[in-house]
LOTIBA-424029 format. One record per residue (C-alpha): residue number from 1; residue in three letters; y, z, x. Coordinates in nm, 4 decimals, decimal comma, always signed. Layout:
SITE   num   residu         c2         c3         c1
SITE   NUM      ALA          Y          Z          X
...
***
This chain:
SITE   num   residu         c2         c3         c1
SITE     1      UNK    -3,0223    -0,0951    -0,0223
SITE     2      UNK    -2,6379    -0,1344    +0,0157
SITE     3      UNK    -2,4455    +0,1213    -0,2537
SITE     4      UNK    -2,2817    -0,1836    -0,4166
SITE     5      UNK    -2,6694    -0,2929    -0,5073
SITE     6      UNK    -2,7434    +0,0775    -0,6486
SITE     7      UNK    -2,4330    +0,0469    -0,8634
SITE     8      UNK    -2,5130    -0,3060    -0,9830
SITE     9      UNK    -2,8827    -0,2536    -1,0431
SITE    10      UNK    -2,7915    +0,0908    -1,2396
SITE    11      UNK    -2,5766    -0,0934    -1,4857
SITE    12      UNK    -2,8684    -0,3802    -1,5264
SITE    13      UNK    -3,1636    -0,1504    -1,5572
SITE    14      UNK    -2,9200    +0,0216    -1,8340
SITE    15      UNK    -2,8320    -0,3137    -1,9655
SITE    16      UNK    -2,4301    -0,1720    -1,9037
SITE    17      UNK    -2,3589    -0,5628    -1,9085
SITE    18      UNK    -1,9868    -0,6443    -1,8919
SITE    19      UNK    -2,0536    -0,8977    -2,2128
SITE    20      UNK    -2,2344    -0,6039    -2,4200
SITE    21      UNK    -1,9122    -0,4909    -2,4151
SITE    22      UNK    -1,7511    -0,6766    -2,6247
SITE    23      UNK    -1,9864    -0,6082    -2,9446
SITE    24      UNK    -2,0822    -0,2331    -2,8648
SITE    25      UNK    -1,8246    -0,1245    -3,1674
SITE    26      UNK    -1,9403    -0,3375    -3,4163
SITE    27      UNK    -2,1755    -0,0279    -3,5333
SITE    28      UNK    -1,9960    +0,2577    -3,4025
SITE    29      UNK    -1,9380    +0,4316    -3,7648
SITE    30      UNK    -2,3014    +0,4223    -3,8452
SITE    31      UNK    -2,3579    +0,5535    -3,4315
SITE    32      UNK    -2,1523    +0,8622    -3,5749
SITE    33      UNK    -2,3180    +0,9631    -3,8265
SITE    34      UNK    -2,6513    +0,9339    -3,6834
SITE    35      UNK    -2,5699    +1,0963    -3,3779
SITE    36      UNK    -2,3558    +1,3374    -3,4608
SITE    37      UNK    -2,5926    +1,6517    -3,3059
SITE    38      UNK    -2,5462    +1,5305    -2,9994
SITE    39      UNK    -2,3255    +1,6595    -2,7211
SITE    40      UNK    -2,3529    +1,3858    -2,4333
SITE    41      UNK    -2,0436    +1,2049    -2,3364
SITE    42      UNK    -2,1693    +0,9062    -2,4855
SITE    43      UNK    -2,1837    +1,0658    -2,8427
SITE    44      UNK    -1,8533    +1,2649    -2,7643
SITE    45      UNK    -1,6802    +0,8844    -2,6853
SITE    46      UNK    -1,8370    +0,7573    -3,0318
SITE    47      UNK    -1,7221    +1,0611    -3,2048
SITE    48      UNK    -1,3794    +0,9519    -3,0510
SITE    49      UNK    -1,3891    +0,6372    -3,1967
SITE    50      UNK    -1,3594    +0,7930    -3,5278
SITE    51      UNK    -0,9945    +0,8097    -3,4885
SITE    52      UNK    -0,9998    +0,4738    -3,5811
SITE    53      UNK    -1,0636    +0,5124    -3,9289
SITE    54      UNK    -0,7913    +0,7376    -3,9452
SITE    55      UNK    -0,3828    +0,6082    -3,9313
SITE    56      UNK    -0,3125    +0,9727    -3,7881
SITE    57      UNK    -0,4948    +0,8868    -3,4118
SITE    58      UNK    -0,4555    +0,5254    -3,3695
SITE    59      UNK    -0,3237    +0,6243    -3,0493
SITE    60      UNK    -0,6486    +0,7645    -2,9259
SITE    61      UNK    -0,8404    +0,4705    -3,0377
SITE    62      UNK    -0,6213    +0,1952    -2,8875
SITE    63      UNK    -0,6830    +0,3830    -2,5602
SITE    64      UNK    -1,0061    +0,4121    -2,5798
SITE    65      UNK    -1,0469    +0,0335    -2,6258
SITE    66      UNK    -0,8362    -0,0548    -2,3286
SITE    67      UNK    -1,0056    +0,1520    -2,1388
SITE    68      UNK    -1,3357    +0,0033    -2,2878
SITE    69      UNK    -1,1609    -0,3747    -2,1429
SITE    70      UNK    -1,0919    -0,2492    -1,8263
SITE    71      UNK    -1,3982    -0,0863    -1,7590
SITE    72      UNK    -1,5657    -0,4061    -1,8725
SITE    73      UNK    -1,3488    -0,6648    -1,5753
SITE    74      UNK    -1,4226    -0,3962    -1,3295
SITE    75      UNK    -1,7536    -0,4457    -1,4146
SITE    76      UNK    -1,7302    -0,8437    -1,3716
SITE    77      UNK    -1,5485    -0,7834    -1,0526
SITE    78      UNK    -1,8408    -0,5766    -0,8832
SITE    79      UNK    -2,0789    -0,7818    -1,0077
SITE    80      UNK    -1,8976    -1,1354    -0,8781
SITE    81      UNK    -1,7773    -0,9193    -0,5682
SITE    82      UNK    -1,9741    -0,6037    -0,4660
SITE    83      UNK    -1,7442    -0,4805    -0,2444
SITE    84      UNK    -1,5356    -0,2930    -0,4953
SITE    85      UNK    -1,5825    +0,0394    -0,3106
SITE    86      UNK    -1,4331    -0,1013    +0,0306
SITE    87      UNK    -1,1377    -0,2485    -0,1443
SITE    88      UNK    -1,0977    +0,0854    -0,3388
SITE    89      UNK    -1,0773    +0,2417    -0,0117
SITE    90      UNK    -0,8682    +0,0081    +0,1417
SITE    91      UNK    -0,6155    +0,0481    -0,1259
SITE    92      UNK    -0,6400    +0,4380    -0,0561
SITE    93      UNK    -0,5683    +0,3669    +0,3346
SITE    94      UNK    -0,2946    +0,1205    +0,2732
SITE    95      UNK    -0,1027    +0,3980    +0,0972
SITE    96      UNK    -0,1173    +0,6261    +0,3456
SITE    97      UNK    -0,0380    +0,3950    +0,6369
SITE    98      UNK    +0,1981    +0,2334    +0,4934
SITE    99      UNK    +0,5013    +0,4047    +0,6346
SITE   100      UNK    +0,3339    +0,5324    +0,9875
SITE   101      UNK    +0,4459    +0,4267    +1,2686
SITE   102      UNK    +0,2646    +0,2611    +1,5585
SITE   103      UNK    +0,2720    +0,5749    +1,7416
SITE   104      UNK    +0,1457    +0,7917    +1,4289
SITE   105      UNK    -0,0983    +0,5588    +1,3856
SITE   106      UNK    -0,2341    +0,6116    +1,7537
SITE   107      UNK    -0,2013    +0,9719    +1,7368
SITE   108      UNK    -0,4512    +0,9347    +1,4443
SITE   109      UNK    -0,7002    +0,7066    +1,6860
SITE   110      UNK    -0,6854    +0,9203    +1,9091
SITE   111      UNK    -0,7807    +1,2281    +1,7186
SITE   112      UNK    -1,1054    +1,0450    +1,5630
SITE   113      UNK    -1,2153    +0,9165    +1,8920
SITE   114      UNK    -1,1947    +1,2759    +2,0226
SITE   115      UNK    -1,4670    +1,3351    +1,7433
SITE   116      UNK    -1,6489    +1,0603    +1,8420
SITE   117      UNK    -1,5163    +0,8109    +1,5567
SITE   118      UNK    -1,3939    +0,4511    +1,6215
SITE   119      UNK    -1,1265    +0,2464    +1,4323
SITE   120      UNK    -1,1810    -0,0957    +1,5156
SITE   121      UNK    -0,8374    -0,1990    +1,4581
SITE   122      UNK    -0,7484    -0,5347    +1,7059
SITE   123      UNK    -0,3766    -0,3761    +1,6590
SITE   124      UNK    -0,2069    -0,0888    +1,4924
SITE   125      UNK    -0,0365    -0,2256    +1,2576
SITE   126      UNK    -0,0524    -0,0304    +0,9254
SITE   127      UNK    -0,2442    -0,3418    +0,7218
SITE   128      UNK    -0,5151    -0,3889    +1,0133
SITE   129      UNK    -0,5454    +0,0062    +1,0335
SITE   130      UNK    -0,5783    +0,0380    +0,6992
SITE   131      UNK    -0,8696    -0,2311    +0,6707
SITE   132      UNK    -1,0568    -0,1203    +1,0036
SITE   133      UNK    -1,0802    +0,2742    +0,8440
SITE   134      UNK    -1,1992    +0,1406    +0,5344
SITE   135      UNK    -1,4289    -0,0359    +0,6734
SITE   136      UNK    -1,5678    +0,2147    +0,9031
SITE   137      UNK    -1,5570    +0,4414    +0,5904
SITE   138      UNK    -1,7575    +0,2195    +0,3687
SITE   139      UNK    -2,0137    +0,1621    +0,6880
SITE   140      UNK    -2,0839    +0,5598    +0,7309
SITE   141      UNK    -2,0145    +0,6237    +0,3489
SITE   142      UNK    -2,3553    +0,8902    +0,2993
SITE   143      UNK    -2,3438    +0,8834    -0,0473
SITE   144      UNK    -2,5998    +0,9851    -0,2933
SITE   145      UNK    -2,5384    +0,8086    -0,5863
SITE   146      UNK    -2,7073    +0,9779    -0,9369
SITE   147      UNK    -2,5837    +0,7515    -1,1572
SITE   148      UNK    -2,8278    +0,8628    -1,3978
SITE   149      UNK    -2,6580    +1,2269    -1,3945
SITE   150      UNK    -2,3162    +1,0117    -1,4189
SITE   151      UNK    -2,4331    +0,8631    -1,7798
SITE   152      UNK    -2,6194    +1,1929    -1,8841
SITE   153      UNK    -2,9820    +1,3313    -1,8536
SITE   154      UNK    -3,0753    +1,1252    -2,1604
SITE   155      UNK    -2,9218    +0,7539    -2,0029
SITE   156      UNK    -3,2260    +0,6065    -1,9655
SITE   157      UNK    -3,3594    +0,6559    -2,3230
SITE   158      UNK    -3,1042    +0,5304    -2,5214
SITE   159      UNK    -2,9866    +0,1758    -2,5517
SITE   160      UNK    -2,6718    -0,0086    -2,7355
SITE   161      UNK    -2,3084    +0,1728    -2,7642
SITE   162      UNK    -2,4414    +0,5299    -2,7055
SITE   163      UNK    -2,5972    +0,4515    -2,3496
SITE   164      UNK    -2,2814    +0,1928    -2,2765
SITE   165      UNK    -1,9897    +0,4705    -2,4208
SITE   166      UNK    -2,1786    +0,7277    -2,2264
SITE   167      UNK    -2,0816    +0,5839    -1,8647
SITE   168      UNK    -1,7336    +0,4763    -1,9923
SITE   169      UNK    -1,6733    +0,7998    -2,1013
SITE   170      UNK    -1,7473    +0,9307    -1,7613
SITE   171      UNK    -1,5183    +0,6415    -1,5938
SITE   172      UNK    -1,2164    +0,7484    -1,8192
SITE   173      UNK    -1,2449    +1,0824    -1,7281
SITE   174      UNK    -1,2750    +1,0791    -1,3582
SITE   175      UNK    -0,9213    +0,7830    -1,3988
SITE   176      UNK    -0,8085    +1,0449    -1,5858
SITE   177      UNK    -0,8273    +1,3133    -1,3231
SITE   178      UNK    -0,7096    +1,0294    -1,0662
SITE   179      UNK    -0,4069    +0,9672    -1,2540
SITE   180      UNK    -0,3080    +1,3540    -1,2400
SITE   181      UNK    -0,3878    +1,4287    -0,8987
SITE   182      UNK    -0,2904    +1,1182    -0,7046
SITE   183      UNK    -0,0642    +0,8885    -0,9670
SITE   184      UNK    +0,0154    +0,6585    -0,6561
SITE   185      UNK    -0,3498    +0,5939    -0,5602
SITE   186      UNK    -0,4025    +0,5840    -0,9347
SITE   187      UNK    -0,1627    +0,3300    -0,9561
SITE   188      UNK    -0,3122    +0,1109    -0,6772
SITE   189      UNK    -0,6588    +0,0820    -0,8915
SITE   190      UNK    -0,4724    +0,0019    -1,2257
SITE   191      UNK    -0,2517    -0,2783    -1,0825
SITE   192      UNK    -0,6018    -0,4353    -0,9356
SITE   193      UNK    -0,8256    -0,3170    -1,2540
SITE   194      UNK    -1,0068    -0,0760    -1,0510
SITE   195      UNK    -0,9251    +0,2481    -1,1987
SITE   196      UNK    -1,2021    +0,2603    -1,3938
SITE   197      UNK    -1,4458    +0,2449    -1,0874
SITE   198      UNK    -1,3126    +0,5447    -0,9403
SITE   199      UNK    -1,6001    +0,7074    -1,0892
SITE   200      UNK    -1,8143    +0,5746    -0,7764
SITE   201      UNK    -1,6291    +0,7440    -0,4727
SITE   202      UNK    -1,4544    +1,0392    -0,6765
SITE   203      UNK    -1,7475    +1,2523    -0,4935
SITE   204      UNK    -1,6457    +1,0938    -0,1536
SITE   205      UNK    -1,2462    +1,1967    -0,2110
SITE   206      UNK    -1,3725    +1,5347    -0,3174
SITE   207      UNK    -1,5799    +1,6349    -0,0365
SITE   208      UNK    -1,3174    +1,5019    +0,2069
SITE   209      UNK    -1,0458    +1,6833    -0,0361
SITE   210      UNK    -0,8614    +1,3283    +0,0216
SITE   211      UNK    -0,5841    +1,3676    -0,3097
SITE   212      UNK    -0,2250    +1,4962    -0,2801
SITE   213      UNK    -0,1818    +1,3560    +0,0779
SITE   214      UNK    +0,1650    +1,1285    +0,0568
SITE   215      UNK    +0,2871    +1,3908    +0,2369
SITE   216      UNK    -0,0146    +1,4996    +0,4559
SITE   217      UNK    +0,0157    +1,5579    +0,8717
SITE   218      UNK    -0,1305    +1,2814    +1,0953
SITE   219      UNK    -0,3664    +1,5440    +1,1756
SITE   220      UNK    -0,4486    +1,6066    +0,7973
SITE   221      UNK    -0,5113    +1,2263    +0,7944
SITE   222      UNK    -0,7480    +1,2251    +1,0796
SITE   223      UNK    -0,9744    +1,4803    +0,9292
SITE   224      UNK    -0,9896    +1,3318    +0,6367
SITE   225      UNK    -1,1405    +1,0242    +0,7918
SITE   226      UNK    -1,3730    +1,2729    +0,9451
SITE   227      UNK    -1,5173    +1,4226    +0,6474
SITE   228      UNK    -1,4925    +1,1072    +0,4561
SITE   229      UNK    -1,7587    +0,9123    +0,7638
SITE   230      UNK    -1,9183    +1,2681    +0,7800
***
């Protein structure tokens, strides 16, 4: 099964639909109150949402519901797409080959295919090198996706806002730690309404420690490739 499918049967076994959405804070006061004990991100997002009944944090609650919107069209996108996480990556490669040259970018070819990796770029140019290692990327991507342990141990029991709040509350935070350590990449996502996706590969760019890198050595480039395929 492809890791798009995981992703999309995950949020339909957990009825995460992108239309529940839009009525999940019609009973978030009496959510609150009931579940106020609890500690899961899902009950720390409700408990959030009390800000709105206050005028001193209407700031916190306005971003919380954008980030609820945007979490619900990236949703619509990977269900009407389900490619999202090669177009994530290709938005990652674009910004670091953007201002290579063609001999940078064969220095970097050459390094991979010393380690036994192909780019199957027809040409180097920095948008066909960009979509070939995303591509071969998203082919070797090994990853073990626990999207269970994403929502919380207790996902699969509970139903309405607290099960939906509890993955969007995950989403927000991993944008949020996007948005610190890479604020170009982070960029990329937003402008596309991706951002809120990251959530899916953030264990990818951490294994292949792929963040701070608009600076990075062709070298440093290469084996990040290699980590991310390995």
């Amino acid at each position: 099964m492809s890791y798009s499918h995981q992703v999309i049967r995950y949020l339909q076994q957990n009825n995460i639909l992108a239309n529940q959405l839009d009525h999940a804070v019609s009973g978030v006061k009496e959510a609150v109150l009931n579940q106020i004990e609890m500690t899961c991100a899902g009950a720390r997002r409700l408990l959030y949402y009390t800000s709105c009944f206050t005028d001193e944090y209407k700031d916190v609650c306005q971003q919380q519901k954008t980030e609820d919107v945007r979490f619900k069209n990236a949703v619509i996108y990977l269900l009407q797409h389900r490619n999202i996480a090669h177009q994530m990556l290709t938005l990652y490669f674009e910004g670091i080959f953007k201002d290579r040259t063609s001999e940078q970018l064969e220095y970097i070819k050459q390094k991979l295919m010393a380690v036994n990796i192909h780019i199957a770029a027809s040409s180097l140019t920095n948008a066909g090198f960009a979509l070939a290692a995303a591509s071969s990327v998203a082919t070797g991507m090994n990853l073990s996706l626990e999207m269970s342990l994403l929502a919380g141990k207790r996902a699969r029991q509970v139903v309405g806002a607290m099960g939906i709040y509890g993955l969007v509350q995950k989403a927000a935070e991993s944008a949020n730690r996007l948005h610190i350590s890479n604020p170009v990449y982070y960029s990329a996502l937003y402008n596309q309404e991706l951002e809120m996706m990251y959530f899916l590969i953030e264990p990818l760019f951490e294994r292949a420690e792929a963040f701070n890198v608009q600076w990075a050595s062709d070298d440093k480039i290469a084996e990040i490739i290699t980590k991310m395929i390995r």
